[in-house]
Every structure is written in C-alpha cells, then in structure tokens.
N, C-alpha and C positions, 0 to 999 in steps of 0.2 A: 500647500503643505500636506493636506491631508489625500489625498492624489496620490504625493510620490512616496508615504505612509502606505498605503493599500498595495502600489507597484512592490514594495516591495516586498510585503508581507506576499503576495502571491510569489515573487519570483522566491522565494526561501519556501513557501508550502511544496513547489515544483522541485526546487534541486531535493527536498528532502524525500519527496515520491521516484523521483529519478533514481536515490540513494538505493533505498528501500527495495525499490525493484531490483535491481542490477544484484543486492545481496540476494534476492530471495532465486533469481535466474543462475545466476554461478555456484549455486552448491550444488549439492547435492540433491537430484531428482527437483530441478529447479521450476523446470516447466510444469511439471505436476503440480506443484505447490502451489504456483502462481495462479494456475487454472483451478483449485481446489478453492482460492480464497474468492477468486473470482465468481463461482458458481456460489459462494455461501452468502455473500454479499448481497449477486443479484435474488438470492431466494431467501433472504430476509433473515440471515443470523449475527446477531448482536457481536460486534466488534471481539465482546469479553469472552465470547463462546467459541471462535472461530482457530486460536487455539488448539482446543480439545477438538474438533471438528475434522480440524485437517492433519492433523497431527504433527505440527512445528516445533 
C-alpha cells in the first residue's frame, strides 16, 4: 500500500513539473526563462527570490 502511495505521489510531482515546464516554454521568451530559473537554482537562489531574479 504504501508503495503504490509514493508511485503515485511521484507520478503527480512529474505530470505537474511536465505542466509547469511546457507553460514556462510556450510564452513568451520561454527559453529564456527556463534557462534564467535553471542557472538561479543551480547557483543557489532561494525558490522565493527567483521571481524577482528572473523576472516572471
């Protein structure tokens, strides 16, 4: 039970990263963006900053 609990919380973290992406690639200057949140992530800026960083 607790198994197919975890299965599926990961397959709902996935479709909502899949979501998430796909909005942020189809607008406007998508690739930018995606690439701006990617570089702030890997270089260590706080979820709540990344916002104001990249300017979404």
């Amino acid at each position: 039970m607790n198994k197919d609990l975890l299965k599926g919380a990961v397959i709902i973290a996935v479709v909502l990263v899949i979501l998430v992406a796909g909005a942020f690639l189809f607008s406007d200057n998508g690739w930018r963006k995606v690439s701006c949140v990617g570089r702030a992530v890997a270089s260590g800026v706080s979820f709540g900053n990344i916002h104001s960083v990249c300017g979404l």
